[in-house]
mmCIF file as Biopython writes it, N, C-alpha, C and O atoms, coordinates in Angstrom:
data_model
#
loop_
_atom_site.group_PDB
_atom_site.id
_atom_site.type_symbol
_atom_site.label_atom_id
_atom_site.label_alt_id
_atom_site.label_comp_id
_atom_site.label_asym_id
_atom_site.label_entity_id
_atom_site.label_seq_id
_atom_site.pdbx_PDB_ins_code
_atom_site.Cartn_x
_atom_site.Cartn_y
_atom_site.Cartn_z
_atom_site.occupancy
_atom_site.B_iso_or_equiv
_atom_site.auth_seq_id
_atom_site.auth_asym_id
_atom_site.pdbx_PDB_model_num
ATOM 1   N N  . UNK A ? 1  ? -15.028 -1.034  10.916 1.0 0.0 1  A 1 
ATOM 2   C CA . UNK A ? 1  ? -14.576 -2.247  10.263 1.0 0.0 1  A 1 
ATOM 3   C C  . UNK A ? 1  ? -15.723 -2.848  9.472  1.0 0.0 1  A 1 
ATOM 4   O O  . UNK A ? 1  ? -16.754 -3.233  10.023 1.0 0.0 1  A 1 
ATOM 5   N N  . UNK A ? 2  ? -15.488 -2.927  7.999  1.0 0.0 2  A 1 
ATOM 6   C CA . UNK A ? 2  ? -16.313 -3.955  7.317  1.0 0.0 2  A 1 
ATOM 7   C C  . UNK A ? 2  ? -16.074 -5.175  7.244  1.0 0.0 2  A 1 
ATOM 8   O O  . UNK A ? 2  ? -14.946 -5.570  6.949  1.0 0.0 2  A 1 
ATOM 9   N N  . UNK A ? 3  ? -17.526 -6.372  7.609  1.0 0.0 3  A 1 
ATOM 10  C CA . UNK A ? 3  ? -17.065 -7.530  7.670  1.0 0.0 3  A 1 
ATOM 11  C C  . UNK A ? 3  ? -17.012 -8.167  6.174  1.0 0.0 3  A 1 
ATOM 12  O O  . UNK A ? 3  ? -17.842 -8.221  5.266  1.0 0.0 3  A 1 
ATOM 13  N N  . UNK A ? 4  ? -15.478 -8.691  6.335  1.0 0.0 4  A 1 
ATOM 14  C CA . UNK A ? 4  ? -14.881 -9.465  5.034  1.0 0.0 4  A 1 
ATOM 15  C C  . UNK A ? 4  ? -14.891 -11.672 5.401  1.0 0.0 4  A 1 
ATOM 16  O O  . UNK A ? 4  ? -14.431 -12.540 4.659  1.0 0.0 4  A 1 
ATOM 17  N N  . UNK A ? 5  ? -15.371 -11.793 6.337  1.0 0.0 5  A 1 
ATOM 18  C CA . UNK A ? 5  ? -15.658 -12.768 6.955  1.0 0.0 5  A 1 
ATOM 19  C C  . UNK A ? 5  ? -16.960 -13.543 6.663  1.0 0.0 5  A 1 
ATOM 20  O O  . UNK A ? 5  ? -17.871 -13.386 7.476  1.0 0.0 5  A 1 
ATOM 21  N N  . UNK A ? 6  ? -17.173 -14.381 5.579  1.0 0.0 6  A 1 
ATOM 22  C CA . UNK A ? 6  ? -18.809 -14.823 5.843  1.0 0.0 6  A 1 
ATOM 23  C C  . UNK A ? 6  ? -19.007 -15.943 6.543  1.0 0.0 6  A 1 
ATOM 24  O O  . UNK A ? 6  ? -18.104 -16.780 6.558  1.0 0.0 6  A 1 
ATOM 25  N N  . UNK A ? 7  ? -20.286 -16.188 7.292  1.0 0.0 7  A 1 
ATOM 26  C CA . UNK A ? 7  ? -20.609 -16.970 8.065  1.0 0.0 7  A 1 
ATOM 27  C C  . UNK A ? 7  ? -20.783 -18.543 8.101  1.0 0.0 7  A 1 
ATOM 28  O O  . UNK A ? 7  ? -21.352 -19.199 8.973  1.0 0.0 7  A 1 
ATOM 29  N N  . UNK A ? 8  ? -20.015 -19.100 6.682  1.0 0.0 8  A 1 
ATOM 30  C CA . UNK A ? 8  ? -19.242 -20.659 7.010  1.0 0.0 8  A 1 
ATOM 31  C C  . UNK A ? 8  ? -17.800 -20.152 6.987  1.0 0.0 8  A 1 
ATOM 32  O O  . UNK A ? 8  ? -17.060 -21.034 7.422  1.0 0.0 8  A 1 
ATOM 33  N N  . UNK A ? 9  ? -17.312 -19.341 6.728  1.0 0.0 9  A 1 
ATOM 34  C CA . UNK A ? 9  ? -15.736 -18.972 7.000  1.0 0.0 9  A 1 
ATOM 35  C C  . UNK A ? 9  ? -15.590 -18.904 8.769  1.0 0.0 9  A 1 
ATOM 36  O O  . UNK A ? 9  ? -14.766 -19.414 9.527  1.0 0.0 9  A 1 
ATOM 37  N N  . UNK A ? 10 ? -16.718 -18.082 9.000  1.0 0.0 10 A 1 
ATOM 38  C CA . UNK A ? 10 ? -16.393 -17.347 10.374 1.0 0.0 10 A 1 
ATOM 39  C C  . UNK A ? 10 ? -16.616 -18.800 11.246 1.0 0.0 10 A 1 
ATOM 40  O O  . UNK A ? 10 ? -15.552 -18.990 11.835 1.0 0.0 10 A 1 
ATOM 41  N N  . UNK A ? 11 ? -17.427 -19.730 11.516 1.0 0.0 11 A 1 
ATOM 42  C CA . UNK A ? 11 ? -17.349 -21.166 11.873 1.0 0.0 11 A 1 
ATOM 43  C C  . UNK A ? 11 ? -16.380 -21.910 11.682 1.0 0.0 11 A 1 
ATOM 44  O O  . UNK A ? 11 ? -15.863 -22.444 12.663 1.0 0.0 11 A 1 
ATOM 45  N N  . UNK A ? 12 ? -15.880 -22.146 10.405 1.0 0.0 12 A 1 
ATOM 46  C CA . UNK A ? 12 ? -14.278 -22.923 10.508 1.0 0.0 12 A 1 
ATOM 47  C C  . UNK A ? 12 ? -13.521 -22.216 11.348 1.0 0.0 12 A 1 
ATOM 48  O O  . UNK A ? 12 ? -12.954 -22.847 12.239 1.0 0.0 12 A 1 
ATOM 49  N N  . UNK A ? 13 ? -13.339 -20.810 11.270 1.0 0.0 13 A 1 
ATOM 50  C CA . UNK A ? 13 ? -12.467 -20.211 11.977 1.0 0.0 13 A 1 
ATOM 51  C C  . UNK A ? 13 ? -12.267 -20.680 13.574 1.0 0.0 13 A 1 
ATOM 52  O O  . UNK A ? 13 ? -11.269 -20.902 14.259 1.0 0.0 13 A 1 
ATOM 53  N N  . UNK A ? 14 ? -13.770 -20.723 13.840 1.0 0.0 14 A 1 
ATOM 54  C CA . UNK A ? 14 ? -13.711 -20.898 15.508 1.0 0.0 14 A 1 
ATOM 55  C C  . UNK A ? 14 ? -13.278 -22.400 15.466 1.0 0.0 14 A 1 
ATOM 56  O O  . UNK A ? 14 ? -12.132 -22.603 15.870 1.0 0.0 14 A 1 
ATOM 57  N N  . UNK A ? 15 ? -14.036 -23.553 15.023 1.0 0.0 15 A 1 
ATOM 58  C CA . UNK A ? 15 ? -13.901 -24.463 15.164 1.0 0.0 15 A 1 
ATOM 59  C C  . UNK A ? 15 ? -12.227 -24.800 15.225 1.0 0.0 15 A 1 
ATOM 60  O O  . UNK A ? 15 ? -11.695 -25.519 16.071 1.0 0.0 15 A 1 
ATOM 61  N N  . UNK A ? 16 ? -11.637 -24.194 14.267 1.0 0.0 16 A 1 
ATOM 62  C CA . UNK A ? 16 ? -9.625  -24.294 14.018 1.0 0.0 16 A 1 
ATOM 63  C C  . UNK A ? 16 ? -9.515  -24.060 15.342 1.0 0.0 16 A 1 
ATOM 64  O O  . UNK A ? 16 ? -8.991  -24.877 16.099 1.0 0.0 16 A 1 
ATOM 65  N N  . UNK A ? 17 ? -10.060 -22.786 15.779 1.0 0.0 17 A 1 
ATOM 66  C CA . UNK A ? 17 ? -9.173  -22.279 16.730 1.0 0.0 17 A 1 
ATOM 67  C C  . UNK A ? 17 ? -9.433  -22.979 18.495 1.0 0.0 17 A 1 
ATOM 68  O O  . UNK A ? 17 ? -8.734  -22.930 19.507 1.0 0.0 17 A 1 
ATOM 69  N N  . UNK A ? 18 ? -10.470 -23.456 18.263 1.0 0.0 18 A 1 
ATOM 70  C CA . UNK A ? 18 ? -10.583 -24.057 19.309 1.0 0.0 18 A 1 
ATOM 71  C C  . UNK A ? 18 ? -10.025 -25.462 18.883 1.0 0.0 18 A 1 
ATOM 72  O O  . UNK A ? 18 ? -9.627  -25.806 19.996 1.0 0.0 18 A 1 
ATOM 73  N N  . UNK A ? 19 ? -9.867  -25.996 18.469 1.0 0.0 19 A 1 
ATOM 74  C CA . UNK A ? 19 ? -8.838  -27.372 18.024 1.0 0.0 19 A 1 
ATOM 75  C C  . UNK A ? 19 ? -7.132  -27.311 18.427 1.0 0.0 19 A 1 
ATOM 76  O O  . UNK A ? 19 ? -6.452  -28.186 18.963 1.0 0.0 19 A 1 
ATOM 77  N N  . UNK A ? 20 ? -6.648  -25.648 17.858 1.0 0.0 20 A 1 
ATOM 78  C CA . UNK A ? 20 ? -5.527  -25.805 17.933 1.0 0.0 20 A 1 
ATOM 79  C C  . UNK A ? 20 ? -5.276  -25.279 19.272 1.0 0.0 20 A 1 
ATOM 80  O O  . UNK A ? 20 ? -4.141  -25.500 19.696 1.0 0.0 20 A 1 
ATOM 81  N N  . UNK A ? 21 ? -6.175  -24.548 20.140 1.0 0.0 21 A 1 
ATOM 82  C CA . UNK A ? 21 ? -6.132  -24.231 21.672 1.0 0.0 21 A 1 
ATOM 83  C C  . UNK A ? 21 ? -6.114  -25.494 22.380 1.0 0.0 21 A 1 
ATOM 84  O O  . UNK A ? 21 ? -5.279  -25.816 23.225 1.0 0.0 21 A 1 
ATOM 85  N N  . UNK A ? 22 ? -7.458  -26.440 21.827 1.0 0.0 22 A 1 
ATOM 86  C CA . UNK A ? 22 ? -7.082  -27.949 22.484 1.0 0.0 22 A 1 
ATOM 87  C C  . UNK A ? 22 ? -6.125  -28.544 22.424 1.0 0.0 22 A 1 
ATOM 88  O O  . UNK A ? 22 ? -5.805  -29.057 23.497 1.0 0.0 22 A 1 
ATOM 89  N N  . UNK A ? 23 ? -5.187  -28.802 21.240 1.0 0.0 23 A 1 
ATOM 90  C CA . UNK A ? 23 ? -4.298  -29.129 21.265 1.0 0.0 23 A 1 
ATOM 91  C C  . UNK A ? 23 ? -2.733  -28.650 22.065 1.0 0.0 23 A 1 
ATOM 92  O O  . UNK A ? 23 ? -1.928  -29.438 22.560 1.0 0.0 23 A 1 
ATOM 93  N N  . UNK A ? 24 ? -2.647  -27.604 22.029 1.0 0.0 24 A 1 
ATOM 94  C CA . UNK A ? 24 ? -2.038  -27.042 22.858 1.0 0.0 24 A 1 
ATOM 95  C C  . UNK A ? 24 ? -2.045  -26.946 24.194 1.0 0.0 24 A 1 
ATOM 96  O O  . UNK A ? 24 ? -0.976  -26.722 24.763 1.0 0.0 24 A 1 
ATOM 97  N N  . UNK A ? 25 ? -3.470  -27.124 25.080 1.0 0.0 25 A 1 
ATOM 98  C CA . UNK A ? 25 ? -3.304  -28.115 26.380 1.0 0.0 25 A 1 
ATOM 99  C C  . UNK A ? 25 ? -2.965  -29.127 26.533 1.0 0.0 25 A 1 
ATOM 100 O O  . UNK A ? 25 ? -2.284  -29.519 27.481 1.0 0.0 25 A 1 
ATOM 101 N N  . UNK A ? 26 ? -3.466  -29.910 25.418 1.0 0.0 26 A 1 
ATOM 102 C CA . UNK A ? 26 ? -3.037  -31.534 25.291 1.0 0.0 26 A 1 
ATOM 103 C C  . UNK A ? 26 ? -1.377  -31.465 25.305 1.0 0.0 26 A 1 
ATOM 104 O O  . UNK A ? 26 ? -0.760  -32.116 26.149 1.0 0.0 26 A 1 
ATOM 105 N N  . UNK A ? 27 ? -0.994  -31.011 24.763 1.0 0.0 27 A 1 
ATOM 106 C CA . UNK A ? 27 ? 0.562   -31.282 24.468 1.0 0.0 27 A 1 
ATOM 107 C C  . UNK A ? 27 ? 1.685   -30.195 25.175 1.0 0.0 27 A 1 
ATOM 108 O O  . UNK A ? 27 ? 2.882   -29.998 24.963 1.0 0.0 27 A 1 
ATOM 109 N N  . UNK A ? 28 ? 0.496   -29.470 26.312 1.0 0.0 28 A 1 
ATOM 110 C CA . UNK A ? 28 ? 0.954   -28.943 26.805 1.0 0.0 28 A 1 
ATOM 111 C C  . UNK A ? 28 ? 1.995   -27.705 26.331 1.0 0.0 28 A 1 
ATOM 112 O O  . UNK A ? 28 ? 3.053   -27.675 26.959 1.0 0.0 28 A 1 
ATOM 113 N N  . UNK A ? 29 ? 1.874   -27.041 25.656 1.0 0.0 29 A 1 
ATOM 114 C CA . UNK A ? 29 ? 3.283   -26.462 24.607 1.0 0.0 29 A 1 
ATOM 115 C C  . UNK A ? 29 ? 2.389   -25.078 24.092 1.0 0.0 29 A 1 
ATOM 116 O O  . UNK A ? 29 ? 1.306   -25.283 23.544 1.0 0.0 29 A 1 
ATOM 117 N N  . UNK A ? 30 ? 2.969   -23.381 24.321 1.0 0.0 30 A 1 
ATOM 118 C CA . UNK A ? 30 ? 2.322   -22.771 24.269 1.0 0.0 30 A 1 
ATOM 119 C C  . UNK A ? 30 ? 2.227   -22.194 22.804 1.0 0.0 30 A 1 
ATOM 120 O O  . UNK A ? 30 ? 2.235   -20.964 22.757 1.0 0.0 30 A 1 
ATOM 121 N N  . UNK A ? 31 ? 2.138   -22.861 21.597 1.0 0.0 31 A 1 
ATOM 122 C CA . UNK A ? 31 ? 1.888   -22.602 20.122 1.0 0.0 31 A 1 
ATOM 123 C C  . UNK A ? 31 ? 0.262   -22.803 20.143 1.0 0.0 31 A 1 
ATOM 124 O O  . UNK A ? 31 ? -0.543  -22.491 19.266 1.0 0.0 31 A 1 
ATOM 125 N N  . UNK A ? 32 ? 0.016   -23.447 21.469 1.0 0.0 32 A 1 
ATOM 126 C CA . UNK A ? 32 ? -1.458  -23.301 20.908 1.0 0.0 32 A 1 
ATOM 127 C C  . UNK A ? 32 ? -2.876  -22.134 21.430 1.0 0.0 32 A 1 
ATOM 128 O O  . UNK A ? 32 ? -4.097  -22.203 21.567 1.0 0.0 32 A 1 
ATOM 129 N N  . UNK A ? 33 ? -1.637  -20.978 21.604 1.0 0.0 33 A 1 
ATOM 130 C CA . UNK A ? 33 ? -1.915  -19.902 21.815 1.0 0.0 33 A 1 
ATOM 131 C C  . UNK A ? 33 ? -2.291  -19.217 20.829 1.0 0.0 33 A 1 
ATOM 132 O O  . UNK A ? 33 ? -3.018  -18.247 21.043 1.0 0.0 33 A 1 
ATOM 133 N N  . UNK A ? 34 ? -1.816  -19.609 19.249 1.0 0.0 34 A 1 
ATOM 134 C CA . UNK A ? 34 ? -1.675  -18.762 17.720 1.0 0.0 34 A 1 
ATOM 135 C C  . UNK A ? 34 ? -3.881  -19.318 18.015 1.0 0.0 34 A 1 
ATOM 136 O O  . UNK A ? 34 ? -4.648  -18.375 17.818 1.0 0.0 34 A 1 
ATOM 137 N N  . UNK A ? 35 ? -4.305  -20.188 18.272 1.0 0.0 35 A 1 
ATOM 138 C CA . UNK A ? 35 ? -5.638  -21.060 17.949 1.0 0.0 35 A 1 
ATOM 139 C C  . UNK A ? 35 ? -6.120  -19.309 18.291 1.0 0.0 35 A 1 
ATOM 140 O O  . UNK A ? 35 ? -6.803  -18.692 17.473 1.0 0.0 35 A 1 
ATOM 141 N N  . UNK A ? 36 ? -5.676  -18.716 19.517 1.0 0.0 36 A 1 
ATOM 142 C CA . UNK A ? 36 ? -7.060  -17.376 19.869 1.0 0.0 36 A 1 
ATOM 143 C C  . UNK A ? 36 ? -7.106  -16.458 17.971 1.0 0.0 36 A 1 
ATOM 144 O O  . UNK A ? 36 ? -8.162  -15.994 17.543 1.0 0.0 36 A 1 
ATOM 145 N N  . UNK A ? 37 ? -5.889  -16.399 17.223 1.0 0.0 37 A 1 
ATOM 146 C CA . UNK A ? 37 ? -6.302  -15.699 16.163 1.0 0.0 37 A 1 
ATOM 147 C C  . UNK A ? 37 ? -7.290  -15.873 15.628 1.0 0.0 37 A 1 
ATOM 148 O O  . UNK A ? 37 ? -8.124  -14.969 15.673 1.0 0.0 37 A 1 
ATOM 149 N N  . UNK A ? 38 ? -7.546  -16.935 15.010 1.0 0.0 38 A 1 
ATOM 150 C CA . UNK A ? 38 ? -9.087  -17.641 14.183 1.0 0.0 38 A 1 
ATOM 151 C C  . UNK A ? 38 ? -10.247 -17.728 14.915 1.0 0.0 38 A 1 
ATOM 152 O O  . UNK A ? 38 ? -11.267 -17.797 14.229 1.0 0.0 38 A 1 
ATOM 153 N N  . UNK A ? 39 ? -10.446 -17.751 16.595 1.0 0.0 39 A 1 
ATOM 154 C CA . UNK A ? 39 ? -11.010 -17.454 16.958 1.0 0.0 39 A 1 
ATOM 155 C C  . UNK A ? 39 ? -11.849 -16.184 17.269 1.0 0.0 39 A 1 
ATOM 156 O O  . UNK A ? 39 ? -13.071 -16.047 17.325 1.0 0.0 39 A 1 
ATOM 157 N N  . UNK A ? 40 ? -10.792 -15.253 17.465 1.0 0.0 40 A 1 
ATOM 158 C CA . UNK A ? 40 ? -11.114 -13.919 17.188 1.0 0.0 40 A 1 
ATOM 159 C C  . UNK A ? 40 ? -11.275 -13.091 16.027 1.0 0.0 40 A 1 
ATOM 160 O O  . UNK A ? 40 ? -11.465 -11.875 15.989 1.0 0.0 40 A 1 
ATOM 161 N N  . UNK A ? 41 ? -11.153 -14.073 14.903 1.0 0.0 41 A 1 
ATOM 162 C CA . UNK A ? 41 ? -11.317 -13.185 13.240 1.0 0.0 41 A 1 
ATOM 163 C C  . UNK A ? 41 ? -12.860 -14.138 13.272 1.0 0.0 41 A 1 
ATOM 164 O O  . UNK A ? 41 ? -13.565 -13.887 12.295 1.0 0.0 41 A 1 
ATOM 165 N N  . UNK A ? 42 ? -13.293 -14.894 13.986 1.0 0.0 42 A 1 
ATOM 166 C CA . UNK A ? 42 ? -14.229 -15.921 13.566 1.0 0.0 42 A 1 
ATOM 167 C C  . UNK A ? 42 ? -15.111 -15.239 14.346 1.0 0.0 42 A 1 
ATOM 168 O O  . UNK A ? 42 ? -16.165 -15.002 13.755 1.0 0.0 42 A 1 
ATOM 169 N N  . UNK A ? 43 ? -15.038 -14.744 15.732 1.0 0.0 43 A 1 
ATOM 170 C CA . UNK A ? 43 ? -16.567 -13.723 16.181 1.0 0.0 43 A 1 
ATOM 171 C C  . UNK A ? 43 ? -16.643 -12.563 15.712 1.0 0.0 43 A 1 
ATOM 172 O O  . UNK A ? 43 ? -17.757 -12.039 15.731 1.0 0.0 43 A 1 
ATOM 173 N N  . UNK A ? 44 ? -15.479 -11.790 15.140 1.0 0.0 44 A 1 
ATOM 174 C CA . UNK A ? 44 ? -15.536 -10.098 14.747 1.0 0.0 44 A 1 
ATOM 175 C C  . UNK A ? 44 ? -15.777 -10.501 13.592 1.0 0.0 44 A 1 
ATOM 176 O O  . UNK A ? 44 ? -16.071 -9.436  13.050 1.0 0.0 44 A 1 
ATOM 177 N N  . UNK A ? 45 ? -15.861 -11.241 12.852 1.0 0.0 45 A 1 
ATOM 178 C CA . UNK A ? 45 ? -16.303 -11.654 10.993 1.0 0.0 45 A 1 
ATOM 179 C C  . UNK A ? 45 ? -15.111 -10.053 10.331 1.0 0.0 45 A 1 
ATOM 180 O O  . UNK A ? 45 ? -15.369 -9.170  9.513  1.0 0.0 45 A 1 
ATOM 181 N N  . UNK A ? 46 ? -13.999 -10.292 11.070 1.0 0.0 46 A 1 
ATOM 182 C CA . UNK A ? 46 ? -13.167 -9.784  10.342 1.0 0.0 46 A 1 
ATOM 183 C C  . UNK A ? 46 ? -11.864 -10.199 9.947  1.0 0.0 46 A 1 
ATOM 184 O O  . UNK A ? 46 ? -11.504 -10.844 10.931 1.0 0.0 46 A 1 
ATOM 185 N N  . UNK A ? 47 ? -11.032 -10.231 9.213  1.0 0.0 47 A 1 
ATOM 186 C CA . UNK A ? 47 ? -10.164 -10.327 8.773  1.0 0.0 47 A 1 
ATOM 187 C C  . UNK A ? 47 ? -8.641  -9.456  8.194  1.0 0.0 47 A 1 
ATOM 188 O O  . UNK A ? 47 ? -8.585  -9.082  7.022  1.0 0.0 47 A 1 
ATOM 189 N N  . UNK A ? 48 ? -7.596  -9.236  9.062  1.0 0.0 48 A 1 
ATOM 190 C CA . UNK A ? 48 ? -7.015  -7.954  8.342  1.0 0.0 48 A 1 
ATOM 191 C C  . UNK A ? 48 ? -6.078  -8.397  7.314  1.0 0.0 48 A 1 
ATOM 192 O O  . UNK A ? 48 ? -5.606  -7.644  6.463  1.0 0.0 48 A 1 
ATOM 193 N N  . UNK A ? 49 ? -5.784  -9.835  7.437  1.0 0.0 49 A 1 
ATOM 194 C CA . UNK A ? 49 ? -4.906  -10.359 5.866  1.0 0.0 49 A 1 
ATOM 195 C C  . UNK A ? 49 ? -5.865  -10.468 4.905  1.0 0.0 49 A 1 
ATOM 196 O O  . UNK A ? 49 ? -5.432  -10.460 3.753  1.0 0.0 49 A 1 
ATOM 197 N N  . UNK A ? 50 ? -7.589  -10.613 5.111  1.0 0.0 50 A 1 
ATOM 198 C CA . UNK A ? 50 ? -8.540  -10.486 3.915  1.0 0.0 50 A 1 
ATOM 199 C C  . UNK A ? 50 ? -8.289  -8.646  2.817  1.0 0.0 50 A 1 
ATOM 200 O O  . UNK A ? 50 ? -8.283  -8.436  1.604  1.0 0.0 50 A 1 
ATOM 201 N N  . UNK A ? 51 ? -8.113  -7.633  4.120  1.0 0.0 51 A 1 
ATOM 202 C CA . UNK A ? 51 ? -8.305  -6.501  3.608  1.0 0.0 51 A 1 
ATOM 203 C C  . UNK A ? 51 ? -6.762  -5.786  3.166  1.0 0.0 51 A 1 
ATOM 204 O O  . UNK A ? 51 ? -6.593  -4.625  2.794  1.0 0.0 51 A 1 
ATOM 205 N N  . UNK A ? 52 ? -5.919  -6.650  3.300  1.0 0.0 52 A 1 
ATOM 206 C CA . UNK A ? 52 ? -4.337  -7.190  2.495  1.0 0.0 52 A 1 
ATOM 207 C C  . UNK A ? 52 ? -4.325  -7.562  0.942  1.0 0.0 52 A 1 
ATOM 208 O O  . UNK A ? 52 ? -3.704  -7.026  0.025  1.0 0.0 52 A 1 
ATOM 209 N N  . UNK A ? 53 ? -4.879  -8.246  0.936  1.0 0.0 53 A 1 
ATOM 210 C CA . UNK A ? 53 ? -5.403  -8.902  -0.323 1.0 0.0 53 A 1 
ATOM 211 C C  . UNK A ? 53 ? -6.759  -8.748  -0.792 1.0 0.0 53 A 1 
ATOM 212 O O  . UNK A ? 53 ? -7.265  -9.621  -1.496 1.0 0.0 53 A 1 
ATOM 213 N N  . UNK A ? 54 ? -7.284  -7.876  -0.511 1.0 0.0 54 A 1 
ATOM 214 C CA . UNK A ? 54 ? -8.970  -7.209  -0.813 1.0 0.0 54 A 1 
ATOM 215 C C  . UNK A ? 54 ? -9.559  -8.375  -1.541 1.0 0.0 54 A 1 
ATOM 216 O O  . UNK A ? 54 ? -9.937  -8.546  -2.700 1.0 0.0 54 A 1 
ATOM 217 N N  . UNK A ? 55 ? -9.500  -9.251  -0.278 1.0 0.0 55 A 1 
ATOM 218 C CA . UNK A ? 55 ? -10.764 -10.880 -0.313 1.0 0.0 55 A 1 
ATOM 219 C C  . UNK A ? 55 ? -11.885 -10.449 0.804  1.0 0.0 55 A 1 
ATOM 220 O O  . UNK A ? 55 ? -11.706 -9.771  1.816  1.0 0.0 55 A 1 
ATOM 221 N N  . UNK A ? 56 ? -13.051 -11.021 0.337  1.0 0.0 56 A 1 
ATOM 222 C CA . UNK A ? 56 ? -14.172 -11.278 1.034  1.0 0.0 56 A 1 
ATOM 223 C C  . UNK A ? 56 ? -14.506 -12.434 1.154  1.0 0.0 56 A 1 
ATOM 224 O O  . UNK A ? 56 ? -14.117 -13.164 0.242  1.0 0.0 56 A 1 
ATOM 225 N N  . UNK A ? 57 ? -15.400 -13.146 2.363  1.0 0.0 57 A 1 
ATOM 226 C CA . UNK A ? 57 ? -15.984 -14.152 1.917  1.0 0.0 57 A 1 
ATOM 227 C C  . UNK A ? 57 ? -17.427 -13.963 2.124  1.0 0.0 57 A 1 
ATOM 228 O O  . UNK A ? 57 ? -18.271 -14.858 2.100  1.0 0.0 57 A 1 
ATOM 229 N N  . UNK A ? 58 ? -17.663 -12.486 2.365  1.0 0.0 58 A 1 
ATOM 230 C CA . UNK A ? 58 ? -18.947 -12.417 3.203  1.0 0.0 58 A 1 
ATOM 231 C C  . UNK A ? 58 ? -20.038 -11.691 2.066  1.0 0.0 58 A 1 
ATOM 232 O O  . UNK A ? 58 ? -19.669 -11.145 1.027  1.0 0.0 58 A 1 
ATOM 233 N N  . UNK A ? 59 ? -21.178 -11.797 2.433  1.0 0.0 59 A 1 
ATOM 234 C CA . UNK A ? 59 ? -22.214 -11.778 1.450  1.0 0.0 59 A 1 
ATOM 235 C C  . UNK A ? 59 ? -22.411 -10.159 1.361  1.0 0.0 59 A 1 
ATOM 236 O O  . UNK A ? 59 ? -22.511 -9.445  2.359  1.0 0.0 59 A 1 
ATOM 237 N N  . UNK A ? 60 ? -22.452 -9.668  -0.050 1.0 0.0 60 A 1 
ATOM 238 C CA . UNK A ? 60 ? -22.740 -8.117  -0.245 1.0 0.0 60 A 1 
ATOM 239 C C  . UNK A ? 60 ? -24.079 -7.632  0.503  1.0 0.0 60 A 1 
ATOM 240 O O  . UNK A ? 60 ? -24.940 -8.511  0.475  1.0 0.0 60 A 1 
ATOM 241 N N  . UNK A ? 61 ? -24.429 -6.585  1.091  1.0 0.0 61 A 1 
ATOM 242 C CA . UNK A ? 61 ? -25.473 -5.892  1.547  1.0 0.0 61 A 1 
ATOM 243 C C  . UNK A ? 61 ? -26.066 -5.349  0.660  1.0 0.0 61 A 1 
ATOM 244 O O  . UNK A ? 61 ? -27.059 -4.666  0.909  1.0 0.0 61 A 1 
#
């Protein structure tokens, strides 16, 4: 896997996803289960709807 994820993308990501996981305890209601996606595209700095639409946000090597 090449990372298509750059590293202020990959931070919002977590930050969303831990928001919408919080929220989803808060309100008790299990939609805030979708929060683990962005979390998990936010530590693998990958993306598979980026390589859908052949977007990057991550810096060339």
């Amino acid at each position: 896997m090449k990372k298509n994820v750059g590293k202020p993308d990959s931070w919002f990501r977590v930050i969303v996803g831990i928001i919408i996981i919080g929220l989803g305890f808060y309100y008790k209601n299990w939609w805030g289960a979708i929060g683990v996606i962005p979390l998990i595209t936010g530590f693998i700095h990958f993306c598979p709807m980026y390589c859908i639409f052949k977007a990057s946000t991550a810096k060339e090597e």
